[in-house]
C-alpha positions as CSV (number, residue, x, y, z in Angstrom):
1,X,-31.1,-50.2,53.1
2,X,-29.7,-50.0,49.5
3,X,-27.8,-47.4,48.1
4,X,-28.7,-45.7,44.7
5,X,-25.5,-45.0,42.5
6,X,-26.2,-42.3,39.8
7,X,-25.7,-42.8,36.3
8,X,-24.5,-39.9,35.2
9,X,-21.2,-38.6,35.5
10,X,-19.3,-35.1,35.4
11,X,-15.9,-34.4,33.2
12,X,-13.0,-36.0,34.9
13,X,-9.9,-33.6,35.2
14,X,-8.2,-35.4,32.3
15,X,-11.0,-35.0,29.9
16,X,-11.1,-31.2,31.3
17,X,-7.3,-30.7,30.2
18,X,-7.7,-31.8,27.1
19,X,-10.4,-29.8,26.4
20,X,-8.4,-26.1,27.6
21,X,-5.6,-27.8,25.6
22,X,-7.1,-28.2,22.3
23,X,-9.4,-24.7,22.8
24,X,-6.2,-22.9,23.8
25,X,-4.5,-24.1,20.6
26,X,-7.2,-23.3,18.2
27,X,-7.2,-19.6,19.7
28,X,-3.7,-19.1,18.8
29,X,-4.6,-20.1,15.6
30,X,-6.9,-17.5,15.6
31,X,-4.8,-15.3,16.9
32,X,-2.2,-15.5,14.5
33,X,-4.8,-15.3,11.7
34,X,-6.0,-12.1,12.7
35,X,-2.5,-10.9,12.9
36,X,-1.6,-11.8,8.9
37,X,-4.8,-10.0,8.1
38,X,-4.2,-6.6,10.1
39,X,-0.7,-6.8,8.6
40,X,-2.3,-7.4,5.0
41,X,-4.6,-4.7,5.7
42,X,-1.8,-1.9,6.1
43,X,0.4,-2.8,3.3
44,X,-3.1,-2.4,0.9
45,X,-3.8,1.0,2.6
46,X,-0.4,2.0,1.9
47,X,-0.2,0.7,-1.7
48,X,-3.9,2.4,-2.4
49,X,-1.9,5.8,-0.9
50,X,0.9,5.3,-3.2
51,X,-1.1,4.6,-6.2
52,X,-3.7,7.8,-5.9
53,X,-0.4,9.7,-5.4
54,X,1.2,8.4,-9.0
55,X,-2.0,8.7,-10.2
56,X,-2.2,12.4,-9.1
57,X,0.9,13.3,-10.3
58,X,0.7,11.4,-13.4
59,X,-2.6,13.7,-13.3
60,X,-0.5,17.1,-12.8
61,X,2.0,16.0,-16.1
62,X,-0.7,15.1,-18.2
63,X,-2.3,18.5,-17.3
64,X,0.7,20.9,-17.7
65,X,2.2,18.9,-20.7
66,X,-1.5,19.4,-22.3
67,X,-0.8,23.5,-21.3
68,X,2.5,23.6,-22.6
69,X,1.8,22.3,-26.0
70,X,-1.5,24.6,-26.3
71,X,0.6,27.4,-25.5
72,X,2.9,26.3,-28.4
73,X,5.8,24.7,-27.0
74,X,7.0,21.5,-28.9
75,X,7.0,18.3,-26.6
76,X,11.4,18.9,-27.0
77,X,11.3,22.2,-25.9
78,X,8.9,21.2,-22.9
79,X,10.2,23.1,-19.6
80,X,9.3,23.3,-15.8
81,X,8.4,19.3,-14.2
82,X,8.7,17.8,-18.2
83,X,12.2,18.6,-18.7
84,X,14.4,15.4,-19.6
85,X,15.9,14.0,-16.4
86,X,14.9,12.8,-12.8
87,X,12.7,15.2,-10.7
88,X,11.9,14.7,-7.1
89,X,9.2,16.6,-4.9
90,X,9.3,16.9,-0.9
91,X,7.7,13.9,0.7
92,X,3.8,14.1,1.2
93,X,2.3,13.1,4.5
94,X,-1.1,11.9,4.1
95,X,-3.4,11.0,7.4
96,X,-5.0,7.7,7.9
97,X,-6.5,5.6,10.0
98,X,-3.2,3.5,10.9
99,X,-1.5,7.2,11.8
100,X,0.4,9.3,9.3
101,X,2.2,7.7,6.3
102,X,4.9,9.6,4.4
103,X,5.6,9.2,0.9
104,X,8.5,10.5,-1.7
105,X,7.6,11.4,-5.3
106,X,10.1,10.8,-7.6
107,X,9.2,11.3,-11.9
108,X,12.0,10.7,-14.9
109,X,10.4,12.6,-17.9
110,X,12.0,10.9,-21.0
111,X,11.5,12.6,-24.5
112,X,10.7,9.9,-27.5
113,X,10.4,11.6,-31.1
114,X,6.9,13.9,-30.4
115,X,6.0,12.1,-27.2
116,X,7.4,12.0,-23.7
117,X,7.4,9.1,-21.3
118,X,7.1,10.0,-17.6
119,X,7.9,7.1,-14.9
120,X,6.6,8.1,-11.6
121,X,8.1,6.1,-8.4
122,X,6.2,6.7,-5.3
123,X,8.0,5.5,-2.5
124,X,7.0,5.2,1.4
125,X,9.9,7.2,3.5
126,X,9.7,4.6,6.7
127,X,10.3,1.0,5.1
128,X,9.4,-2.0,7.1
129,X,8.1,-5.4,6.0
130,X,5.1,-5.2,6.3
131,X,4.6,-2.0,5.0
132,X,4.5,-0.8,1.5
133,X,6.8,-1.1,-1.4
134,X,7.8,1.2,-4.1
135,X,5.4,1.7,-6.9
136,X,5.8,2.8,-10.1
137,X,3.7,3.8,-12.8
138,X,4.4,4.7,-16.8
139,X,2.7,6.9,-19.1
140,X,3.1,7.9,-22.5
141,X,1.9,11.6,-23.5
142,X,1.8,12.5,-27.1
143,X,0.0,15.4,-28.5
């Protein structure tokens, strides 16, 4: 009687290591990718929140300065938020996906000649690294 030996062969226990190895380190990889992009991904939600606040405030100036001079005040005499110096609001909570996100609104109104420069800072109360910065934003009103 002969014997019949098969040709084909399974995955030895070697080849099998080898195999979890190298599919276990691409997944950290992988891992680790989809950690820097989550991470990226709140710190552009927060600065797009920051920069429709300075926007919005810049907004509200732009708005009352325009009222003020209609109303005949000169841009030196200008009174309320445009008054020369550093003005600060409470902080605004605003809801998101990621959970509530506090900010602090800060302006410096600055009068130049007929003009006035406003610099508004919109800063994120609870600072981590990976969250947001401050932000600032500049704007020149003139009548």
């Amino acid at each position: 009687m002969t014997t019949k030996k098969s040709s084909s062969r399974g995955f030895t226990l070697i080849e099998s290591v080898i195999a979890v190895a190298i599919l276990g380190i691409t997944m950290l990889g992988l891992i680790q990718l989809f950690a820097v992009a989550i991470r990226q991904n709140s710190f552009v939600r927060n600065n797009t929140m920051a920069v429709v606040l300075a926007q919005q405030k810049l907004e509200e100036l732009q708005t009352d300065y325009n009222r003020q001079l209609e109303n005949g005040t000169p841009p030196a005499a200008l009174t309320g938020d445009l008054t020369a110096g550093l003005h600060t609001s409470d902080p605004v909570t605003l809801e998101s996906a990621g959970g509530n996100r506090q900010f602090q609104i800060e302006w410096t109104a600055t009068p130049t000649g007929s003009s006035i420069e406003v610099e508004v800072t919109v800063s994120p109360v609870v600072v981590n690294n990976f969250e947001s910065k401050t932000l600032r934003m500049t704007a020149v009103f003139s009548p």
